[in-house]
N, C-alpha and C positions, 0 to 999 in steps of 0.2 A: 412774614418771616417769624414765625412763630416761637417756631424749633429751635432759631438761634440766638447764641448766645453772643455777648456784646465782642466778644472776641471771633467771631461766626458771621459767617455769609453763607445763607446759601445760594445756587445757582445753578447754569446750566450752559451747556454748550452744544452745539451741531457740528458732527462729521458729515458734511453733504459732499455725496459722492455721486460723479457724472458717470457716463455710459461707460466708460473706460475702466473704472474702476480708482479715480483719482480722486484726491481732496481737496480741497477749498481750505487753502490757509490764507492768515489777515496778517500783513506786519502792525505793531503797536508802535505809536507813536514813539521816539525815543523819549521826549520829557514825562512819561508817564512815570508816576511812582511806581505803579505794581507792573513787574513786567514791561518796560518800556523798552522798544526796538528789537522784541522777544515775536517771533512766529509763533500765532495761537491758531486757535479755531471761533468762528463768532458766537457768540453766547454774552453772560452777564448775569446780575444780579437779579434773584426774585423782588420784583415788587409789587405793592398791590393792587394793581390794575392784571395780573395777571390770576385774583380769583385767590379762595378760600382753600386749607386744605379738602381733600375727600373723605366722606366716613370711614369709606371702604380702601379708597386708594393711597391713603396717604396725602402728603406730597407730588405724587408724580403729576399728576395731570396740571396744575397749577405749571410746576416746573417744566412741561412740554409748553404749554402756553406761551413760559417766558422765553421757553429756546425757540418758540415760533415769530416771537415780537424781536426778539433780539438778530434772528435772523434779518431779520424785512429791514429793519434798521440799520446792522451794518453793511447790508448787502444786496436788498433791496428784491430779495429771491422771498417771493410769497408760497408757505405751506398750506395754508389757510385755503379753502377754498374760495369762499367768499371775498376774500384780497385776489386772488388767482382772476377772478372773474369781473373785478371794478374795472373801471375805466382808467386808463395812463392817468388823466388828471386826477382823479381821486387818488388812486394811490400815491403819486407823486405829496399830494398833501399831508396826507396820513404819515410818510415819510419824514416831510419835512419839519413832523411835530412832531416826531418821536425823537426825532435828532437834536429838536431844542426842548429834548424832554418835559413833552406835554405828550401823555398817552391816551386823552381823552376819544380821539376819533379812534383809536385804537380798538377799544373797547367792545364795541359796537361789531365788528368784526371779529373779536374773539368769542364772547357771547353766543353767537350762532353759529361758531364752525367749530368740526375737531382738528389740530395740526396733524399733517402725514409722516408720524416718529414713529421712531423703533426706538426701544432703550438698550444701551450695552452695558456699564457698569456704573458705578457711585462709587468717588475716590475723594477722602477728604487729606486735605496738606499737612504735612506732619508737621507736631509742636516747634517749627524751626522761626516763623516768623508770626508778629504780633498780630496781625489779622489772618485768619485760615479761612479757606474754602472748602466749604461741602456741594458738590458740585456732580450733578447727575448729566453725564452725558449719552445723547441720544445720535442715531445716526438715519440720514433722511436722504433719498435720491432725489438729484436735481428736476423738479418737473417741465415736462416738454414746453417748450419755449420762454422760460427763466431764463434770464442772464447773470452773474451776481455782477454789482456794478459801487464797488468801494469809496466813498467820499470820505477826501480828505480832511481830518480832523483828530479824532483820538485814533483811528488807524491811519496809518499810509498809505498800503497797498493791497489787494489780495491777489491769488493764483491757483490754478488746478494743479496740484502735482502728483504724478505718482507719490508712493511710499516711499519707495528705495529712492529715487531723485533725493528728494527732498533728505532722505537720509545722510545718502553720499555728500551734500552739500553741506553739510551740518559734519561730517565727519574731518571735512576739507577745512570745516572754520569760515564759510562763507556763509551761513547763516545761523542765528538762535532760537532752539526753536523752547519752548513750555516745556518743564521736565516731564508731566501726566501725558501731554500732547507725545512726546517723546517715546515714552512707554507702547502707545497706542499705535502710533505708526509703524513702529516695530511689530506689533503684532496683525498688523494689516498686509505687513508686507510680503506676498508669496501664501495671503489665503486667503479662501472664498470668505464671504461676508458671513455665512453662517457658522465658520472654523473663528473668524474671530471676535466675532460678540461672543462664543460662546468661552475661548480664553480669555478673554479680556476681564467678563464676567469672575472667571475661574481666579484669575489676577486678583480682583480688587477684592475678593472674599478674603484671600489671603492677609491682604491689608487688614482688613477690621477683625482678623485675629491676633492679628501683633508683629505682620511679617514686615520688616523695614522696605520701606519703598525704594527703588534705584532712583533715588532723586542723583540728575545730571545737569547741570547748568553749563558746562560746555564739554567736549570731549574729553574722556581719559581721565574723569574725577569723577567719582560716586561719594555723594555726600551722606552718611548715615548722623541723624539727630538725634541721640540719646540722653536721657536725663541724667542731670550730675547737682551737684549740691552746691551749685553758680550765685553769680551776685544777679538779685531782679533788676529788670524785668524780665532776664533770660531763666529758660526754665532747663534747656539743656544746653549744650556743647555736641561741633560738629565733629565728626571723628571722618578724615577725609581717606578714602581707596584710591593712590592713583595710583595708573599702569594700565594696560590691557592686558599684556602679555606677562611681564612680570610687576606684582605690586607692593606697593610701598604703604601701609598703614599707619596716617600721622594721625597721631592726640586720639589713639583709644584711649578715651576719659572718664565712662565711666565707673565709680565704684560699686553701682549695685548689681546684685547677681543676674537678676530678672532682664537687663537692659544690656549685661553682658553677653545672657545668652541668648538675644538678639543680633547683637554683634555675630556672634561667634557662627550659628545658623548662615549668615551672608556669607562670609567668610567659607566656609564650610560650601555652600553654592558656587561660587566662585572658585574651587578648587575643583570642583565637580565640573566643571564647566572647563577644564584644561589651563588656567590659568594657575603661575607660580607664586606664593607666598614668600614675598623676600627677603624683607624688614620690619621696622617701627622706626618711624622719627619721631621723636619728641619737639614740637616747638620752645615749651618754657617747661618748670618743674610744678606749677601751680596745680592745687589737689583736681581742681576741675578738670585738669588736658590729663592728668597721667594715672586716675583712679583703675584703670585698664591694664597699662601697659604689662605691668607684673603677669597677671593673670592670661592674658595674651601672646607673651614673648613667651611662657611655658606651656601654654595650650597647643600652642602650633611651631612649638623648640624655633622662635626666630628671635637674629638679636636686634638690638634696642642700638639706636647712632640717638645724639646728643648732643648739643656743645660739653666743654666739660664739665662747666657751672651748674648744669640740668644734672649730669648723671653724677656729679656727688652728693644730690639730693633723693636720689634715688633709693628704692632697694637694692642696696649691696649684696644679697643676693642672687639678683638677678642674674643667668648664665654667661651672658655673650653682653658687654658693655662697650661701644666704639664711639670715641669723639667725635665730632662733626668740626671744621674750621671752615671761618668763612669761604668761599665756592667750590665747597667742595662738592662732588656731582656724583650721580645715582644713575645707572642705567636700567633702562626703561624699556629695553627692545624695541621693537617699531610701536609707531605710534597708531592712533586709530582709523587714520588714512592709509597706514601700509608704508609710511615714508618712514629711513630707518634714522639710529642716528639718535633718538629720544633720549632726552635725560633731564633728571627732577637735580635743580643749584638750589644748592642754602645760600642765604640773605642773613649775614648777620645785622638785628635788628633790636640791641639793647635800648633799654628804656623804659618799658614797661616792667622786666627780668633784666635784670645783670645778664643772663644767657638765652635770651629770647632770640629765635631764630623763624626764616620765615621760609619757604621753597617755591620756589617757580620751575615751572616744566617750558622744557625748551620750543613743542612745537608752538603751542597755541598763547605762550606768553601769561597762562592761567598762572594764579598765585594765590597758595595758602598763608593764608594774612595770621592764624594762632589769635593772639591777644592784641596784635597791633590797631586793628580798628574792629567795627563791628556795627553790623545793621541793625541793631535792635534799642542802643544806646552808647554813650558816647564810652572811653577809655578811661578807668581807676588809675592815676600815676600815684603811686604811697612810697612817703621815701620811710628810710633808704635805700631799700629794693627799688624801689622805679626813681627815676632822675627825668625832670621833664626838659632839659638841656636836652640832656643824650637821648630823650625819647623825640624830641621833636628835628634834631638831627636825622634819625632813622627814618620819620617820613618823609624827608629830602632827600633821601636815597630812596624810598622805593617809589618816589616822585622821577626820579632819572632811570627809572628800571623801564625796559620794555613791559608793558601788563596789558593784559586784556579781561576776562572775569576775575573779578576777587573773590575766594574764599574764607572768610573771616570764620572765628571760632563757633560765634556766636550769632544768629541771625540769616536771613538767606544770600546767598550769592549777588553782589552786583556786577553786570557784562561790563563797565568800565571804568577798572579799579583808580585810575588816576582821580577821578569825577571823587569818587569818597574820599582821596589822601586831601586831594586839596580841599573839600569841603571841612576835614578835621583841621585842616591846616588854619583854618578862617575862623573855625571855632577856638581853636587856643589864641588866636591872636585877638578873637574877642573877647576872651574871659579873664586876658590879663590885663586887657582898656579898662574894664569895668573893675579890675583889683587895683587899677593904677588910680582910678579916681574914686575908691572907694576908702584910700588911703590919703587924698586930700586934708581930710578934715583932721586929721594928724593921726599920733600914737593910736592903737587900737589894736583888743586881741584877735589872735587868729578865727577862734569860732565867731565872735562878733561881726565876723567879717562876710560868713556863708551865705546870711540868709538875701545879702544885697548882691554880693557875687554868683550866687548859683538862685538870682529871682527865681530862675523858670524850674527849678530841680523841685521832686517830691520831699516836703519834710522829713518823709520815714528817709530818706537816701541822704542827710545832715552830715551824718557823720562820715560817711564813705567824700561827700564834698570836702568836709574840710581838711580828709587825707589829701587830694588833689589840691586845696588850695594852701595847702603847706607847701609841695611843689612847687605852687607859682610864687609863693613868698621866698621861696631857698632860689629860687631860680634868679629873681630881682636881686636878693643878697649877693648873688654871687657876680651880676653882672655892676655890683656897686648904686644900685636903683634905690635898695631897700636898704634898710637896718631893723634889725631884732634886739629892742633893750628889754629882758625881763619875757614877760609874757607878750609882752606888746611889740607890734610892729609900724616902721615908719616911713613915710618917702624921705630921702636922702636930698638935701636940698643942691637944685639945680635937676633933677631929674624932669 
């Protein structure tokens, strides 16, 4: 893994396609961190039993290697020919040390054979989450008398499906499938193999000119990741498209031109495409969600909804200003099964903002999370803008909210939002044990207090901690826990 950089994976994966013209997807285990209970395709990481780059080739031959081991492994389907031609027990062994990752007998078999791939295109993950994939996928027909035969462990389960099946199901909400994997079956669907290696191809060239990816994590949401001038470790903010038919653009955020007119290009596609441009929601007023909006709401004359806290923060210039109150609803047209009825409810969700708001769409129960959580690190509460009472109230409510994927601002999609409320919920209930006994020892000032409170936090992020653990101090104050004499703070006895 030469190439990559500590933030970097590279990898590979197989479209093995039967006589039919059908694919071979894996469910991921649901406890997986990356994509857990997400329909992929089998593949995985390079590593080095799978051989040196090529002078001439690059990369690629290595990376077929590893989508040839990766295959055998999760599926137990030999490209190799020399695996093609062992005997059941041998392979079965070879197998069963791949899977307790020892690729030793592996080896030996790669060595001597070439894998039977074809390449279609190389699509690397956009800056939205802390580890990225560069990930060259190839595509390989099932050889006469393979079976692929899935053991349970890091997958579940696998299956041949048409394109369109597997679409429809995925449209319905009965399965999640990979957002690239996504991309790819769409382009499979309704053409010959040669029609779509050669778009797909055509596709991912686009990407590594600068074209935003349709990252999807569940129906009716197109997630674009644009850079914005955010707190680390996040380097952009998500600016979320929902709608099919008509859409709704929350938290265009960013301020730079170049990443704007990224934006605007999708956008612009998507009108081309027969779809309506309807709005802007704003979830909070912070410079990172609304460096956009301005620029946005007059590029394409649409108005801007708001709580009203948001839009007095605003540019008052801006043409068309409309409040948002709590559930108040957005229609949506049909949704992307064809069922009518669709519509995006505000969630009011102060705490983080005085006017922090958050939107769920009615079929699939998806919700844009803004500031409330996020996958990449944990939530700034800084008073007197954010109040960690009123903020930790608000994940009790979106704890009672029907949800299914969460979109957070910052970081990628998780399929089941409840999973990360309560995990923050365990987190603040641990960060304020560790403020309760870390005020034992008596009187103590607030900064004194960070580097025992926030052990596990980076030095360089100090200062951002001890806005949060003023929270948790105003928070104890107010519950009669704490007391503030002077600079210092104290447990209130009996507490």
């Amino acid at each position: 893994m030469s190439e990559a950089t500590a933030r970097e994976r590279v990898a590979s994966a197989v479209l093995l396609l039967d006589d039919r013209g059908h694919v071979f997807l894996v469910e991921r285990a649901p406890e997986l961190r990356f994509f857990g209970g997400y329909w992929a395709l089998p593949g995985g990481v390079r590593g080095p039993e799978d051989g040196p780059d090529d002078p001439e080739r690059g990369d690629a031959p290595a990376l077929a290697r590893c989508a040839a081991r990766e295959l055998f492994e999760e599926t137990g389907v030999a490209l190799l020919p020399d695996a093609r031609s062992a005997a059941a027990e041998a392979r079965e062994a070879v197998r069963r040390a791949l899977l307790a990752d020892d690729p030793t007998a592996w080896r030996a078999w790669a060595d001597r054979s070439t894998p039977e791939l074809r390449t279609v295109c190389r699509i690397r993950t956009p800056p939205f989450a802390p580890v990225l994939y560069d990930t060259l996928f190839f595509l390989a027909h099932l050889p006469p008398g393979e079976q692929p035969d899935v053991r349970e462990g890091e997958l579940v389960r696998g299956a041949f499906f048409a394109p369109e099946e597997a679409l429809a199901a995925w449209r319905r909400g009965e399965m999640e499938i990979v957002p690239p994997v996504l991309i790819l079956l769409e382009l499979l669907a309704g053409s010959d193999v040669e029609e779509f290696v050669r778009r797909a191809d055509a596709i991912a060239e686009t990407y590594r000119q600068g074209t935003l990816h349709r990252v999807r994590f569940s129906p009716g949401i197109l997630m674009a990741s644009l850079r914005t001038p955010t707190l680390p470790p996040a380097t952009t903010t998500n600016t979320l498209i929902v709608g099919e038919e008509r859409l709704f653009v929350v938290d265009p955020a960013t301020p730079h031109a170049d990443e704007q007119a990224r934006l605007f290009a999708l956008l612009d596609e998507l009108r081309a495409e027969g779809r309506e441009l309807a709005g802007i929601l704003a979830t909070h007023h912070h410079a990172d969600h609304v460096g956009a909006v301005a620029a946005t709401s007059r590029r394409f004359d649409l108005p801007v909804h708001a709580h009203p806290l948001t839009l007095e923060r605003l540019d008052q210039d801006l043409p068309r200003t409309h409040p948002i109150e709590d559930g108040m609803a957005f229609d949506l047209g049909r949704a992307p099964d064809g069922s009518p009825g669709w519509q995006l409810r505000a969630v009011f969700t102060p705490g983080h903002d005085r006017g922090h708001l958050c939107f769920r769409e009615s079929r699939y129960a998806a919700l844009c999370a803004g500031d409330m959580l996020s996958t990449v690190s944990t939530i700034v509460i800084d008073p007197p803008e954010g109040h960690l009472a009123t903020y930790l109230r608000s994940l009790e409510r979106l704890l009672a909210e029907p949800m299914g994927t969460l979109y957070p601002a910052h970081g990628p999609a998780i399929r089941d939002g409840h999973t990360l409320v309560r995990r923050y919920l365990r987190h603040r209930q641990q960060r304020e044990t560790a403020l309760l006994q870390a005020l034992v020892d008596g009187p103590t000032p607030a900064r004194a207090l960070v580097p025992t409170v926030y052990w596990d936090t980076d030095p360089r992020m100090h200062a951002l901690a001890h806005r949060s653990l003023l929270a948790g101090l105003e928070k104890l104050e107010e519950e009669g826990r704490a007391l503030r004499e002077s600079d210092h703070w104290r447990l209130v006895e009996g507490s």
